[in-house]
C-alpha positions, 0 to 999 in steps of 0.5 A: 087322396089327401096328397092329390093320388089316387089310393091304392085300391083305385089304382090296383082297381084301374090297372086290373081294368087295363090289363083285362083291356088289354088281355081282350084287344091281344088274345083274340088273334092269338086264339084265332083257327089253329095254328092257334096258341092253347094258352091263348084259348084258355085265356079267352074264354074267362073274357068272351062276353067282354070280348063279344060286347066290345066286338073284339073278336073279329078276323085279324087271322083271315089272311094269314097265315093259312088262310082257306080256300076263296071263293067267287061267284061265276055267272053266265047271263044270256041275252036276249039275241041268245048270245052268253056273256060271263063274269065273276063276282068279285071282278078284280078288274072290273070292280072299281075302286078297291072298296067295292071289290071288298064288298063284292068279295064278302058277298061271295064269301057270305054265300058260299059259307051258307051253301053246302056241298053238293054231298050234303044230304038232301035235307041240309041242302033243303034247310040251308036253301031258305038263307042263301036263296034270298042273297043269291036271287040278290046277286042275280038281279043285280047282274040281270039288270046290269047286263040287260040279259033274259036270264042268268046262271050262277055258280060258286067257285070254291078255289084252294091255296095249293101249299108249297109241296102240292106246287112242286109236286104238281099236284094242285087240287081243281077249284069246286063248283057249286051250282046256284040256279039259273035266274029271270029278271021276274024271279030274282026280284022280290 
């Protein structure tokens, strides 16, 4: 370090450290759902714990390009003089501005990751319960409070990407609904 360098074991050193950087900012993508790179998996895996503790893995892929199916929650809220009145969450009307709608969208897509099918055996189904319950008891105070209703109904919709041959063909797959429960203001409260 005598001219004012650096030696050459400290810059062999920091660029080793770069390339490792740089390694865990661009393989995660690269690595994501299939269609995925197998070279790219094979190259994360060395890097997951640095990947993990710098939170680099997170969902560059969950747009594109094939994405899964969306889901919503759908509500039915009765009020008091016996009249329903509908809604889904998230509203892309309603919720405004488009931060909330985002929100929204993740707290139906959180749900229906937790809910198993209706097909599930009965003891899934029974287990799982314990961690979507709170949050669906959540959503339905919420829409319980807003609306002013005796009680509510929800039910996620699970809607699929139809691909270009199923639009042509015209064979396009019904969205799924998932019954949540029905809910009064007393028991979506904690």
């Amino acid at each position: 370090m005598s001219s004012g360098r650096p030696s050459a074991v400290v810059r062999i050193v920091v660029s080793a450290i770069l390339i490792v950087h740089l390694l865990a900012v661009i393989i995660p993508p690269l690595a994501g759902p299939p269609p995925a790179s197998e070279l790219a998996g094979r190259i994360r895996e060395p890097l997951r714990p640095l990947i993990g503790a710098l939170y680099l893995g997170h969902g560059y892929r969950f747009f594109a390009p094939n994405p899964g199916p969306g889901h919503t929650i759908r509500w039915t809220a009765t009020l008091a003089d016996g009249s329903e009145r509908e809604g889904r969450i998230p509203d892309r009307n309603a919720d405004r501005p488009r931060l909330l709608y985002h929100r929204r969208f993740m707290i139906a897509e959180k749900i229906a990751a937790l809910v198993p099918p209706t097909d599930a055996p009965e003891e899934i189904r029974t287990r799982a319960k314990a961690d979507w319950l709170p949050l669906v008891k959540g959503v339905a105070g919420h829409v319980l409070r807003t609306t002013g209703a005796a009680e509510v109904r929800l039910e996620t919709i699970e809607h699929f990407l139809p691909g270009p041959d199923e639009v042509l063909a015209g064979t396009v797959e019904p969205d799924l609904v998932t019954p949540l429960g029905r809910f009064r203001l007393r028991e979506a409260t904690p």
